[in-house]
N, C-alpha and C positions, 0 to 999 in steps of 0.2 A: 737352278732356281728360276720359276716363270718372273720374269722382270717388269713391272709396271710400265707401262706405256697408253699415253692419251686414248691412242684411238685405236688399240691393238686387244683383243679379250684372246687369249689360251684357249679352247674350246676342247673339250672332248668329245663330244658325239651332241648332235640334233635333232630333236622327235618333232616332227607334225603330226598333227591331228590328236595331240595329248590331249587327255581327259582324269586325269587322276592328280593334277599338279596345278591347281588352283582353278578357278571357276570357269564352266564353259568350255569351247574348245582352244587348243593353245598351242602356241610353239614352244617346245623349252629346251633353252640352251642349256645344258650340261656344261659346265665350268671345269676345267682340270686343278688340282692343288687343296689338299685339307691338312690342317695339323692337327687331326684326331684319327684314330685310326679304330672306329667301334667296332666291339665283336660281330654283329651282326649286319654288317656292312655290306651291301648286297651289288655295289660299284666299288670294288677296294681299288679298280685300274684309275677311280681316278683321284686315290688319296696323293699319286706321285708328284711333288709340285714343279717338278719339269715336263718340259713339255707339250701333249693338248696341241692341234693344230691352231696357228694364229688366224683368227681370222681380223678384218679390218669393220670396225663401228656401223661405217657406213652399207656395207656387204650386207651383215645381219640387218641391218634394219630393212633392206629391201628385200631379203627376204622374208618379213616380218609382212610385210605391204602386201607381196603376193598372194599372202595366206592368210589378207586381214576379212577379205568376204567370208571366210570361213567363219572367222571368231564372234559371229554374231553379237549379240548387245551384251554377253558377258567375257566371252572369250581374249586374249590378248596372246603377251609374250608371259615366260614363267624363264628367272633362270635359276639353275639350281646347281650341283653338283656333284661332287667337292663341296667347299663352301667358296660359295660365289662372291663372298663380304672381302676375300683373301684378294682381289681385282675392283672393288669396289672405287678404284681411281676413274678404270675406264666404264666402268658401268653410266659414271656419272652422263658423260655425252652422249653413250649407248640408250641409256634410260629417254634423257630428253630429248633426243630424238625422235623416239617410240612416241613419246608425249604430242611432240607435235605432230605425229601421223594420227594421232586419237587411239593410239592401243594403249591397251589397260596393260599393267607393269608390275610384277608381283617377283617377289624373292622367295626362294626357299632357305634357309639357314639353320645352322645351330649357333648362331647369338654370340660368339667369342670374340668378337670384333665389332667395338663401339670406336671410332676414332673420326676426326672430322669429315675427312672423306665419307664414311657410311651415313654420320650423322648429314650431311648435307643430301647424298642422297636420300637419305630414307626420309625425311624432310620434304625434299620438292620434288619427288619423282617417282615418287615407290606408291601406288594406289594400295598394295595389300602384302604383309609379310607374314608367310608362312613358319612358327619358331618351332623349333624340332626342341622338346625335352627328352632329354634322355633317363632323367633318375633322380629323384626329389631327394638324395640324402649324399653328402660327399663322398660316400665310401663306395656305394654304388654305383656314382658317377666316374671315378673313375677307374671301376673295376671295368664299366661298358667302352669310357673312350681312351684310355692310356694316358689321361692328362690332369690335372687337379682344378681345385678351382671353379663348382660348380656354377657359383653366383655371376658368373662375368653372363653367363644365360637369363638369368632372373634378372640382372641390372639392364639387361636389352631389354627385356620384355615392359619395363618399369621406364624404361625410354620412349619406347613406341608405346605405353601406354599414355604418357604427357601428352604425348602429340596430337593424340585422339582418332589415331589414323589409325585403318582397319586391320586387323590380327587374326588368326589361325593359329591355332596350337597343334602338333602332329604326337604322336606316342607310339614308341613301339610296344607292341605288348608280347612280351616273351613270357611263357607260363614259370613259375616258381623265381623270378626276376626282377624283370619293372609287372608284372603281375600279382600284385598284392592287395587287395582290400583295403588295408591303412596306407599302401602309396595314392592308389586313386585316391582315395579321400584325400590324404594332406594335399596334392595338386590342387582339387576343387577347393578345398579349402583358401588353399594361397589365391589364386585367380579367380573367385569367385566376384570379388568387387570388381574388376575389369570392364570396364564398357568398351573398351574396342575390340574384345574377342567376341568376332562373330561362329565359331563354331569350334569343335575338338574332333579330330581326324586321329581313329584308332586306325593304327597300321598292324594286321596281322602279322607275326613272326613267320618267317619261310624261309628256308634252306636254299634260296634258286642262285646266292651267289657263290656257292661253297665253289663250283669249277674254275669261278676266277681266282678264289684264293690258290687255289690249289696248281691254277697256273703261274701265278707269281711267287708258286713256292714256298706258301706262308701258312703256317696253322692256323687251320680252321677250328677255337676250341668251344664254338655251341654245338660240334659233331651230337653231345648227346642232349639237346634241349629239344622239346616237342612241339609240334603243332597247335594251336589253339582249338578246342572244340566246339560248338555252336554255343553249347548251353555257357561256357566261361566267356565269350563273346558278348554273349546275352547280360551275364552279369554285370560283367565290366562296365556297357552302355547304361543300365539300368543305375550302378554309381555314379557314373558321369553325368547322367542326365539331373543330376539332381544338383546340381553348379553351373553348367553351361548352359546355352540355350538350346543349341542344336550341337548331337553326338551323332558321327558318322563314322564307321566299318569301310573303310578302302578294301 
């Protein structure tokens, strides 16, 4: 089990020049350790919570520096995972570090971890959190993540909603799934009063992590779910545009 320490973050893998992972361009640390395991899990190497190479607070953050002329007036650090909330000890010096070099600091999460540690960070350091929903009804939430308990997501979002501090919502859209006409609706519906969602980030469904499951030995069981097509893409957005302000197609 990855063990908490001040100024130590788990790391599994590094992207620069991210563009698909919050605004602008970015660095984003991949975090190792999740205790969900979704079907559609397209990094399952880093649901392991052992492990992740260590790196040291200070390390990343200068690496963060080197690559801050890149991040232009919106760009920053993004970290994501795993779920990254699962380290949220060390994030906290990690983050205000970031603060004091002037990058911008954005999580990615699935919301299952409100405890004081996140609340302090997500409070003074966090400019924008990205909340992954996975499935507006408990049966299908934990048919996606192997765990129960949908609302501990919806009570984050209703946290960071207090705060008045800025939000993203992400969806995956799997066809005959979280792909329903009455799911999009009941979402927009719930999050419709929200003033700090600034936009909803539809993530097409795709098959590209099946070779990791498959190297870890694990069933793959949306072997037989499909692709999304232009025109259900289309529809989708056209539901959602009708609650959020702005709908985007990753």
């Amino acid at each position: 089990m990855i063990q908490a320490q001040d100024n130590i973050l788990h790391v599994h893998s590094i992207e620069s020049f991210g563009t698909h992972d919050g605004p602008g361009v970015r660095m984003v640390v991949f975090l190792q350790g999740c205790k969900l395991k979704c079907l559609y899990c397209h990094n399952p190497d880093t649901i392991d919570t052992h492990g992740g190479k260590a790196y040291s607070i200070e390390e990343l953050v200068q690496m963060a520096v080197k690559q801050k002329p890149y991040f232009g007036k919106k760009g920053g650090v993004t970290v994501s995972g795993g779920e990254p909330l699962l380290q949220s000890k060390a994030l906290i010096p990690f983050f205000k570090r970031l603060k004091e070099e002037g990058i911008h600091t954005n999580i990615d999460t699935n919301g299952r971890i409100l405890n004081h540690f996140t609340e302090e960070l997500l409070d003074d350091y966090t400019d924008l959190v990205m909340l992954d929903i996975k499935h507006m009804t408990e049966a299908g939430y934990q048919s996606i993540t192997g765990v129960k308990n949908k609302e501990t997501t919806f009570n984050f979002a209703k946290y960071r909603e207090a705060s008045g501090k800025s939000m993203w919502l992400r969806y995956v859209l799997i066809p005959e799934i979280t792909h329903k006409p009455e799911l999009l609706r009941a979402m927009g519906e719930y999050f419709k009063d929200y003033k700090t969602i600034e936009k909803i980030e539809i993530q097409p469904y795709h098959k590209l992590g099946i070779h990791k499951w498959e190297a870890l030995g694990w069933d793959y069981q949306l072997k037989e779910a499909r692709e999304n097509t232009p025109e259900e893409l289309d529809g989708a957005v056209q539901i959602l545009q009708q609650y959020f302000k702005e709908v985007k197609v990753n």
